[in-house]
C-alpha positions as CSV (number, residue, x, y, z in Angstrom):
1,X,92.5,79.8,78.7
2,X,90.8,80.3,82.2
3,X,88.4,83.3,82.9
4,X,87.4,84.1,85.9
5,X,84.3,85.9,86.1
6,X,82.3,87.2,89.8
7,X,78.6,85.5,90.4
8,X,76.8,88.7,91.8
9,X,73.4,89.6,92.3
10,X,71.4,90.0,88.8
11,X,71.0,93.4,87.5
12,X,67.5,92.9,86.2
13,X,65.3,93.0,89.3
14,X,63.6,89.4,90.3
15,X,65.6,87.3,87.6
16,X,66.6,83.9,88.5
17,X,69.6,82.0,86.7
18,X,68.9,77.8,86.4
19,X,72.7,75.7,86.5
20,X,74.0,72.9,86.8
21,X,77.5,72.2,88.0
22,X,77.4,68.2,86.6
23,X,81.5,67.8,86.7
24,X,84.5,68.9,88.5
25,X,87.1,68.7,86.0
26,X,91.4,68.8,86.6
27,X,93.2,71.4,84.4
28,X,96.4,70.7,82.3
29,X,99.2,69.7,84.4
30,X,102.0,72.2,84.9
31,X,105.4,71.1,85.9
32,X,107.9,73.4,87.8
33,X,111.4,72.8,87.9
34,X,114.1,74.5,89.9
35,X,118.0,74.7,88.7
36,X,121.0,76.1,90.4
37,X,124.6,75.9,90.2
38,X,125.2,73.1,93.0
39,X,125.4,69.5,92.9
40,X,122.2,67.8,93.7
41,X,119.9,71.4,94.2
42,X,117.5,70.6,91.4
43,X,114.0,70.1,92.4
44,X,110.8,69.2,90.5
45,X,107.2,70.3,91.0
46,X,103.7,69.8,89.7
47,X,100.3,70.6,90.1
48,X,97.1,70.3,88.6
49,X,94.1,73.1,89.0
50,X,90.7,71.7,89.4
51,X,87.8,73.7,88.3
52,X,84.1,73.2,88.3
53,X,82.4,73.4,84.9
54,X,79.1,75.4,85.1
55,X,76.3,74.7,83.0
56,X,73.7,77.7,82.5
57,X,70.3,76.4,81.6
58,X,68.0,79.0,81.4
59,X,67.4,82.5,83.1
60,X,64.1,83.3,84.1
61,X,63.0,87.3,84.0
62,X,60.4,88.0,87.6
């Protein structure tokens, strides 16, 4: 499962968040195929998301 989550502006005032990005990482592949009623109309695709994997070390209150 993917979430997708906003990095914004911290809501306590002067606090710092420490990460790390170490990898970029490829999802599961996902393959997409087409069919219709004709000879030789099939078509075949695939794709694979990358992402960047975020590592929070510590957060630091100012």
């Amino acid at each position: 499962m993917l979430l997708r989550f906003l990095l914004r502006q911290p809501t306590v005032p002067g606090a710092k968040i420490i990460a790390e990005a170490p990898t970029k990482e490829k999802g599961p592949k996902l393959v997409i195929r087409w069919f219709r009623r004709r000879k030789n109309s099939r078509k075949k695709n695939d794709c694979r998301q990358t992402y960047i994997k975020v590592e929070i070390k510590e957060i630091v209150e100012g």
